[in-house]
C-alpha positions in Angstrom: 10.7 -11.0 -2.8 13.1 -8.3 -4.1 10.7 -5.5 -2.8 10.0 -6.9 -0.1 13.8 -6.8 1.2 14.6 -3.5 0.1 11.2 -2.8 2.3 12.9 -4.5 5.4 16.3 -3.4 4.8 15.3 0.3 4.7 13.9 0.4 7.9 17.5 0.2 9.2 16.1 -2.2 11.8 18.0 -5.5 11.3 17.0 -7.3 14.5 13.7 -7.5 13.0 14.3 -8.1 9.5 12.1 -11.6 8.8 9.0 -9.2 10.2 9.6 -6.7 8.0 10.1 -8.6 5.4 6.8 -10.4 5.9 5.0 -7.2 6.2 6.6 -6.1 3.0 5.5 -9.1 1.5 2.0 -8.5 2.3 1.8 -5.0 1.8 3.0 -5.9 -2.0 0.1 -9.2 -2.1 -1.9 -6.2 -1.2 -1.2 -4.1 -3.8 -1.3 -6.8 -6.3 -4.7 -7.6 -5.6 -6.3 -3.8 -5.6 -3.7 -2.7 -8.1 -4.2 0.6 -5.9 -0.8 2.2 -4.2 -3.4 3.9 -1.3 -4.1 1.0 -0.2 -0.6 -0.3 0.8 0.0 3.2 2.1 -3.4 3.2 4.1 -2.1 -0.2 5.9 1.1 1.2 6.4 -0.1 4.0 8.2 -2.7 2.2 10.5 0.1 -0.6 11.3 2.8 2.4 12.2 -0.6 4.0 14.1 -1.1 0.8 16.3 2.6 0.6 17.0 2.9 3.9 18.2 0.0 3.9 20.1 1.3 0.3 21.8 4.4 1.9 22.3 3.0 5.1 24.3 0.8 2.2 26.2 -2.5 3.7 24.7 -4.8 1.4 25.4 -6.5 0.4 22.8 -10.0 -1.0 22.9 -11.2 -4.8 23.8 -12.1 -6.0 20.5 -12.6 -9.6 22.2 -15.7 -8.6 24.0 -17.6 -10.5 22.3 -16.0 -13.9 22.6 -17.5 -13.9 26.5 -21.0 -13.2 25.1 -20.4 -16.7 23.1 -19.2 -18.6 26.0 
């Protein structure tokens, strides 16, 4: 819990604090399991990837394709 507030608070973004916190969280579950560091940091990059992308309004590609093939 600690760690994962220090990882929200040092992102200096305080309107979103409960997502970073939740992302810290997870990161940290994540870590826990694979007892790897490269791992966290592999997430971390791809989630700051997608959010810059999203913010540049890259589009990124239809990954629910395949739910119109079911139906």
């Amino acid at each position: 819990m600690i760690s994962s507030l220090v990882f929200a608070a040092g992102h200096f973004d305080f309107s979103h604090l409960l997502i970073y916190f939740v992302i810290g969280f997870f990161l940290c579950y994540a870590y826990h399991k694979t007892g790897r560091i490269w791992v966290t940091m592999f997430m971390h990059a791809a989630m700051n990837t997608i959010v810059v992308l999203l913010t540049m309004n890259v589009r990124l590609p239809d990954t629910t394709g395949w739910i119109h093939w079911l139906l």
